[in-house]
C-alpha positions, 0 to 999 in steps of 0.5 A: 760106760753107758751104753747106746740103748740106754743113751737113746732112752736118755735122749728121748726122755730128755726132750719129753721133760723138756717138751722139745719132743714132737709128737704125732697122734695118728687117727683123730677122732673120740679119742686121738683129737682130745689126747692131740689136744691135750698133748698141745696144751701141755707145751709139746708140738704135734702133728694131727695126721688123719686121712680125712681131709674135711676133718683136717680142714676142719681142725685147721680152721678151729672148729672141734667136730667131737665137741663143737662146744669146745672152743679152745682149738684157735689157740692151739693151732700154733703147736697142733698142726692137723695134716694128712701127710704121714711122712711128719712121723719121721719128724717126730719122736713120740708116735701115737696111732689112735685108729679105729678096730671095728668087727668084721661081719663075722664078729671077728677083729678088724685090724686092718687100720692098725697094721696098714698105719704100723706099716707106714710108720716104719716107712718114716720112723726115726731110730729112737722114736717111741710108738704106743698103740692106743687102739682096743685090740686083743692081746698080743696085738702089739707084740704080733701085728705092731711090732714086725710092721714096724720093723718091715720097713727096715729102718729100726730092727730091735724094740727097747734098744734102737726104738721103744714100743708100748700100748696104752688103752685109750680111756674115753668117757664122752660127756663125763663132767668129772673125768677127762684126758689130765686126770684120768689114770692111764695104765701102760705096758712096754715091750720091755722095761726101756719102753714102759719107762719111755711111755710113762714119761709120755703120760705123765707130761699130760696127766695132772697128777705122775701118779695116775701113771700104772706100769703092767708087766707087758704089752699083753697085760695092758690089752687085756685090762681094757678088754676087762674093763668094757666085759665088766661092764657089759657082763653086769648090764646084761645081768639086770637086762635080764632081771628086767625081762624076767620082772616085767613078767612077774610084775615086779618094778626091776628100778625098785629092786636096783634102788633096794640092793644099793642099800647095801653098803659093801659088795654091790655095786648098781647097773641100770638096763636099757634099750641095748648097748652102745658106742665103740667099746662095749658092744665091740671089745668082748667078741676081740677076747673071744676070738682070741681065746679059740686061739688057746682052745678055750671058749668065753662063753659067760663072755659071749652070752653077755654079748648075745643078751645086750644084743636082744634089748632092742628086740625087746624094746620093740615088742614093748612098743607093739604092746603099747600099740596093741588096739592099733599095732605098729604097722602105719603108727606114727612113732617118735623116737628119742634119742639117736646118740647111745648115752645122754649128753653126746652127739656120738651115735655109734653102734647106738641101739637106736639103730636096730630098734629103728630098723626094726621098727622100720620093718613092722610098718612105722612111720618113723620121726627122730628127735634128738637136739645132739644128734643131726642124723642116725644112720641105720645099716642098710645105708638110709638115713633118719634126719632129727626134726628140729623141734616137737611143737604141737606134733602128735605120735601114736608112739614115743620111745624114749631111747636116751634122753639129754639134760634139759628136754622137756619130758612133760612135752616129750610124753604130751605128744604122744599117745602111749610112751614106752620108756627105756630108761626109768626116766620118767618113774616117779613123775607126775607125767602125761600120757600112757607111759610104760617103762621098761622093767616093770609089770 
């Protein structure tokens, strides 16, 4: 005789192959609009709840505000359904909750999106629905926070038997060419064994290849990949930021030393400096495990100063542009910064360096000018706003800063119109340029 959990499983895994299962992905921005996307591409209903009306209203008439180049959004409509209305989770089988987890001033974790949204989907939900958190967040986060705000609604009680559970880090590269929603690997952790199989089948309805589906043990394992998979990488960057202070001191070109050790076929692997990190994840997620380690009295210090170091580079890049201005200075310069989204190619300008360098820069007296063809606006924390000029044209600045640079500007342009350049990114290394061009990292 099978029994009712097992039944249940049944039932859902059912109408996830038969993509009669409505799923609803709660939070749609970089990543809850593509997964919403992806999910209506593959054949499955969804709702699209977002408490942002412009962006409902946007989504309702066609029109991607994450990528306005897409334009497959109109003939989604019929199954992507944008709506501000939380009680459609009761309609819904698969609950998904893409919300975003900032840091609070203190640089500890702000959860409250997650278990304000937890909370309302156990308002409405369903015996028999599955829940996956996709939200960053420290370990444990699911099991501690998801799991009993769910549960205090009173309408399901056990995980595994009369409603399934999971997390699955989103795995987001804006304007990556090669990698997207169908045929990057997802890794899955269930709060039990039924929960991982119910969410798997979830991933790989969208994934193009099953086997780009990775099960961990539990909830907690998959919390802590994602963290470790944004420390690495800011742990490596912090490394040869620092290598970049140290050979502009010694006079040595630091992309000279990165190009050189590449050469080496097995047990390396390159990461560039820069101006400072940027985006949701890198510059965000160490400090989640971080405050999550005091809790086992155990401090990350390795971790931490990763953090720190990342966090000086646009301080330095500052004192770089106060070098190249050192026969006038910065106080009344005119200065043209390039580049308000944190990586080329996007629009996305959060957490972006460009915001402290702008701010700091602001504070020693520039007379600042932004120019980014992506990016309408940087807003820097105390609330003012850089708008981007449409077009450089005849314009002359003391100062550029290259900051990040997109496919197809006009670098020889860019450098012309102004006096010095200061470069962050070794884009122009190699190139017969105009201008007084100093590039980060090197002597």
């Amino acid at each position: 005789m099978i029994d009712t959990d097992q039944t249940t499983l049944e039932k859902l895994l059912e109408t996830l192959e038969t993509r009669q299962a409505t799923i609803a992905v709660i939070g749609l921005g970089y990543v809850g609009l593509p997964l919403a996307k992806g999910l209506a591409h593959r054949g499955f209903s969804v709702f699209g709840i977002e408490e942002n009306e412009d962006k409902v209203r946007l989504i309702g008439e066609g029109r991607d505000y994450i990528d306005p180049h897409l334009t497959d959004l109109p003939e989604l409509l019929e199954r992507l359904k944008p709506t501000t209305d939380f009680s459609v989770v009761g309609s819904s089988q698969v609950v998904i909750v893409c919300v975003p987890t900032p840091l609070t001033k203190n640089l500890e974790p702000d959860i409250s999106y997650v278990e304000k949204v937890s909370k309302a989907i156990g308002a409405h939900i369903q015996p028999g629905t599955l829940v996956i958190l996709e939200s960053t967040t420290y370990p444990g986060t699911t099991d501690e926070v998801v799991r009993p705000a769910v549960e205090s609604g009173g309408r399901v009680k056990n995980v595994g038997k009369d409603y399934f559970l999971a997390f699955s880090p989103e795995r987001v590269d804006p304007g990556n060419p090669h990698y997207n929603t169908y045929n990057t690997t997802k890794v899955l952790g269930g709060a039990t064994p039924a929960c991982s199989q119910a969410a798997r089948a979830v991933y790989e309805a969208l994934l193009e290849d099953p086997e780009l589906v990775r099960t961990a043990s539990c909830t907690r394992a998959a919390e802590m990949e994602k963290l470790f998979e944004n420390i690495f990488r800011s742990v490596n960057i912090a490394l040869v930021n620092e290598l970049a202070i140290l050979c502009r001191s010694m006079g040595l070109d630091v992309w000279e030393i990165i190009d050189l050790a590449s050469s080496k076929p097995y047990g390396f692997m390159p990461f560039y400096p820069g101006p400072g990190i940027g985006g949701h994840c890198i510059p965000l997620d160490p400090f989640y495990l971080a405050w999550k380690a005091r809790e086992y009295d155990f401090r990350t210090r390795f971790i931490e100063l990763a953090g720190e170091l990342n966090a000086l580079m646009p301080r330095h890049v500052v004192e770089l542009a106060s070098e190249a201005l050192a026969h006038k200075g910065l106080s009344g310069a005119s200065v043209l910064i390039v580049g308000a989204a944190y990586k080329p190619n996007i629009s996305d300008s959060r957490e972006s360096p460009a915001i402290r360098i702008a701010e700091l820069l602001g504070k020693r007296g520039a007379r600042l000018s932004l120019y980014d063809p992506l990016a309408q606006e940087l807003r820097l924390r105390d609330g003012q706003t850089l708008l981007t000029i449409s077009q450089i044209g005849d314009k002359t600045f003391d100062l550029v800063v290259l900051l990040t640079v997109h496919d197809g500007m006009n670098l020889e342009e860019l450098c012309r119109c102004g006096d010095k350049v200061v470069d962050t990114r070794g884009v122009t290394r190699g190139l017969d340029l105009p201008g007084d061009i100093l590039v980060l990292g090197t002597g």
